[in-house]
Backbone bond lengths (Angstrom), bond angles and torsions (degrees), N, CA, C in turn:
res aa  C-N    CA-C-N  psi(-1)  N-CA   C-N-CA  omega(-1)  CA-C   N-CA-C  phi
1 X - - - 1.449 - - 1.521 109.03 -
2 X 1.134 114.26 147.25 1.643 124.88 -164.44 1.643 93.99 -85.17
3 X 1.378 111.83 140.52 1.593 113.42 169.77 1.258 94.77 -45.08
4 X 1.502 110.31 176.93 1.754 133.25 156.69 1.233 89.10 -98.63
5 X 1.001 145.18 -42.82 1.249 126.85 -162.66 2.296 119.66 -49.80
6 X 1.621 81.70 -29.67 1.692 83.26 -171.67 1.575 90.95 -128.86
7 X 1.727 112.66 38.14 1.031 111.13 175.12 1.786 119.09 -76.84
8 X 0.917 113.31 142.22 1.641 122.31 -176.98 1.603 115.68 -151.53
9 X 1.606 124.40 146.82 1.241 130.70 165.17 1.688 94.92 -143.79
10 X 1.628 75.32 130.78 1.724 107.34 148.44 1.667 132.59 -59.84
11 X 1.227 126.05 128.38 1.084 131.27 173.87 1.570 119.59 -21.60
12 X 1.200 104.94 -30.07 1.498 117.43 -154.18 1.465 94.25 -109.04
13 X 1.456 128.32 -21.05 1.419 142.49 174.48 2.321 104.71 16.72
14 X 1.003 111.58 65.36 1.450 82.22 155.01 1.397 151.12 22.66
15 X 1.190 106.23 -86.57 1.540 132.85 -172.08 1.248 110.83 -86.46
16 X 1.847 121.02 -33.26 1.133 120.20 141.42 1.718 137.67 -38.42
17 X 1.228 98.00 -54.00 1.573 124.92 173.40 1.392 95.34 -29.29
18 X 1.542 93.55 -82.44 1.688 121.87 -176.97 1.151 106.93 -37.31
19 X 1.506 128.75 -51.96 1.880 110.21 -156.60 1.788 74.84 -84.09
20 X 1.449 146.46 -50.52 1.326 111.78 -150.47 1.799 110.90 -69.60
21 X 1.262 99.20 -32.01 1.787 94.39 171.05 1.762 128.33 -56.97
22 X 1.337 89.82 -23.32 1.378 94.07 168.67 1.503 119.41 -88.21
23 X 1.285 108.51 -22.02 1.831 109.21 -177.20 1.485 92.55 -77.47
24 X 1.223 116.51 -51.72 1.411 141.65 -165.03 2.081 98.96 -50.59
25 X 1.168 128.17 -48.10 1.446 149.57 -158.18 1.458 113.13 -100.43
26 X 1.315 105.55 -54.00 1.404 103.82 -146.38 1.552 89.64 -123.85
27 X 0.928 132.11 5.52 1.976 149.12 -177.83 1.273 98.09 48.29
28 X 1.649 137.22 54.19 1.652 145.34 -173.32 1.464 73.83 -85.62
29 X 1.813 101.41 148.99 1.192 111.64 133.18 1.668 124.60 -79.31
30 X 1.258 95.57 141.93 1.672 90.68 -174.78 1.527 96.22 -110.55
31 X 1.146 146.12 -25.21 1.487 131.65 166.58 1.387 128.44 -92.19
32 X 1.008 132.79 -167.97 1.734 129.18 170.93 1.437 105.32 -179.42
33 X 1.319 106.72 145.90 1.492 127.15 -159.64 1.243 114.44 -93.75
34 X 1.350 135.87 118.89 0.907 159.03 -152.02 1.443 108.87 -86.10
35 X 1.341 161.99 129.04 1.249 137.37 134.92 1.610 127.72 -117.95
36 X 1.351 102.01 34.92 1.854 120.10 -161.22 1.798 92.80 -77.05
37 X 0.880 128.06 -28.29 1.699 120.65 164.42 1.702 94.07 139.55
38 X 1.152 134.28 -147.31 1.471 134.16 -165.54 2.085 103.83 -86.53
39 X 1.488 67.73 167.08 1.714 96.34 -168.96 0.936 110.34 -138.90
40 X 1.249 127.34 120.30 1.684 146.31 179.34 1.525 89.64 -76.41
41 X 1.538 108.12 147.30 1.230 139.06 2.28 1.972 100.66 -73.19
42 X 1.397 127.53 122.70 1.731 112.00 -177.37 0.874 77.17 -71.77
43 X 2.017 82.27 156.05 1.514 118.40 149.03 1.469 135.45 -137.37
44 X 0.857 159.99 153.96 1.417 148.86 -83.80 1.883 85.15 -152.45
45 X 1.321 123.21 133.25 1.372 115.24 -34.27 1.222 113.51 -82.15
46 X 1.293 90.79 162.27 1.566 113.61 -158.28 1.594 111.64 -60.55
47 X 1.492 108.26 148.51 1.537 118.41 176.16 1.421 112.97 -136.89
48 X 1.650 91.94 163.54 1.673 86.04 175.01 1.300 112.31 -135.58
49 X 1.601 99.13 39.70 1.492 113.57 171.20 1.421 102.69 -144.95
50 X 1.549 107.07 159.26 1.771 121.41 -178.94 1.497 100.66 -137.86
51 X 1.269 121.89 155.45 0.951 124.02 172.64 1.980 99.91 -102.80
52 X 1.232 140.43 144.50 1.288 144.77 167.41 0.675 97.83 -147.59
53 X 2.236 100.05 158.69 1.297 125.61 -162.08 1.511 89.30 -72.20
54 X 1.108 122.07 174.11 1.671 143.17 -164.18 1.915 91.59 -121.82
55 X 1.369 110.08 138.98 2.106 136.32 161.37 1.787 86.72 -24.16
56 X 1.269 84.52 132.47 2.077 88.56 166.91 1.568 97.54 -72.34
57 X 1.453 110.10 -24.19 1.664 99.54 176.19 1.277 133.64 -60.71
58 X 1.410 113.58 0.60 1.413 121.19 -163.69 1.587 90.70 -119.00
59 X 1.333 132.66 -0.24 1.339 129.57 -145.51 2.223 89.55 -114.51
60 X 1.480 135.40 116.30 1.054 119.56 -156.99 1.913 99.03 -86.14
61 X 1.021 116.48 142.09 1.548 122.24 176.16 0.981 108.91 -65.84
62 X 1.235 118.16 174.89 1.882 137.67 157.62 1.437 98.68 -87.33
63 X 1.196 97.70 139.67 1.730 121.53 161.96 1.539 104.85 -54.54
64 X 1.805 123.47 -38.19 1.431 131.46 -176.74 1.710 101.33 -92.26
65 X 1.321 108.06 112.95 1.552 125.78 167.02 1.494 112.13 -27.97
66 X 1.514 104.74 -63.40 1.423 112.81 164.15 1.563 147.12 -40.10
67 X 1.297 95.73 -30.75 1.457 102.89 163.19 1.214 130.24 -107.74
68 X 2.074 118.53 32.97 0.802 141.13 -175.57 1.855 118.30 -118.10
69 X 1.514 80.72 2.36 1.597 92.91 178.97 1.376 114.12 -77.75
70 X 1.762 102.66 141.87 1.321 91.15 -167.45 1.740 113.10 133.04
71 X 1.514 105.48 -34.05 1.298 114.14 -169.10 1.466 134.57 -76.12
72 X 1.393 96.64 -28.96 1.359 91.94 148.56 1.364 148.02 -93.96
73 X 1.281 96.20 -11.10 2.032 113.83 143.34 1.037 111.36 -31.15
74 X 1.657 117.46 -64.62 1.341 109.01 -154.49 1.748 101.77 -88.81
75 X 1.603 119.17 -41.25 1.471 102.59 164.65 1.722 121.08 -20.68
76 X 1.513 104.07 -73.38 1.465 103.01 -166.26 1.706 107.33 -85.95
77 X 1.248 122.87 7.05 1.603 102.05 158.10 1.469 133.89 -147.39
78 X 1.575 86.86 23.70 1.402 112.52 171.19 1.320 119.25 -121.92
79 X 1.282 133.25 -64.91 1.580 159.54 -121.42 2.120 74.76 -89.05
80 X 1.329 95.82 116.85 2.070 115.50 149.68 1.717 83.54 86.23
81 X 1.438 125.73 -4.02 1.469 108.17 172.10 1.389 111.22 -84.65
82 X 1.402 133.70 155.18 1.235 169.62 -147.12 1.554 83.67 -87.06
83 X 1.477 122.60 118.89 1.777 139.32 -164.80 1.742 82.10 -83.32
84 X 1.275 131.05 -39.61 1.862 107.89 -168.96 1.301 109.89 -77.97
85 X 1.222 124.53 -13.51 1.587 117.37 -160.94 2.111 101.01 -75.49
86 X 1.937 92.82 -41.94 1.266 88.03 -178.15 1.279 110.65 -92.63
87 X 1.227 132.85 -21.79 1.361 116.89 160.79 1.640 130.37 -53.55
88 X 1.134 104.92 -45.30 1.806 109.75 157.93 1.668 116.62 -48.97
89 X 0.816 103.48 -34.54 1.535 117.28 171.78 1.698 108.40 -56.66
90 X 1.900 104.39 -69.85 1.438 94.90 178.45 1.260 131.08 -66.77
91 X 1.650 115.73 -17.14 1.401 101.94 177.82 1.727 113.18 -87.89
92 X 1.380 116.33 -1.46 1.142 105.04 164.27 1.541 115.18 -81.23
93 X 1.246 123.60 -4.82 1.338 128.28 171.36 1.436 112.20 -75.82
94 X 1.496 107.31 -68.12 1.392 117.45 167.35 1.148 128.79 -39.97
95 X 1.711 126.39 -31.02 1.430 130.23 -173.88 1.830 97.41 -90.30
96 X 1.071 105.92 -19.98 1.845 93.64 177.87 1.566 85.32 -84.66
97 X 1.413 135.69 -72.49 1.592 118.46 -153.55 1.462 102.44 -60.14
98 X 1.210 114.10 5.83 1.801 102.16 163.90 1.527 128.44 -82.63
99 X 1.566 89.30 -51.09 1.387 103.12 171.63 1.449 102.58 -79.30
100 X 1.496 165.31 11.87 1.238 128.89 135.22 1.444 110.22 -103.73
101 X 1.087 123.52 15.02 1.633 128.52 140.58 2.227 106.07 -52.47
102 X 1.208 98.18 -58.69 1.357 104.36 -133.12 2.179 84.71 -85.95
103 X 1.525 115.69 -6.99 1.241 119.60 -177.22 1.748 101.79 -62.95
């Protein structure tokens, strides 16, 4: 698994793809709520819950191979990580291809 520290996703993210095609398809939950007490990196104000991505094992496949791509993306750079770290991630992706969309 890739540190967080030099963690990053692409627009196009894989494993992303995958968990939204599956929320999107098959109505999986793709996160799960945490309530084991705090989680580094804190953040202000403070909680003692996280939401994280959920085991691709728990996540149900497609019958089509093809629309299963993706899965080991999200195993190794999603699956038991902390859902804000990479979501902060995509909207800082998304908010630049907006603004040089919108230039």
């Amino acid at each position: 698994m890739a540190s967080d520290r030099f963690y990053t996703l692409n627009y196009d993210e894989p494993g992303i793809r995958f968990a939204r095609n599956r929320v999107h398809h098959q109505w999986a939950d793709a996160l799960q709520l945490n309530t084991g007490g705090f989680q580094f990196p804190i953040v202000f104000p403070m909680v003692t819950h996280e939401w994280s991505w959920v085991s691709a094992d728990v996540i149900p496949l497609s019958k089509k191979d093809d629309q299963n791509r993706g899965i080991d993306e999200y195993r190794s750079e999603l699956q038991g990580r902390l859902a804000r770290r990479s979501l902060a991630v995509l909207e800082q992706v998304y908010r630049k291809m907006a603004s040089e969309y919108l230039k």
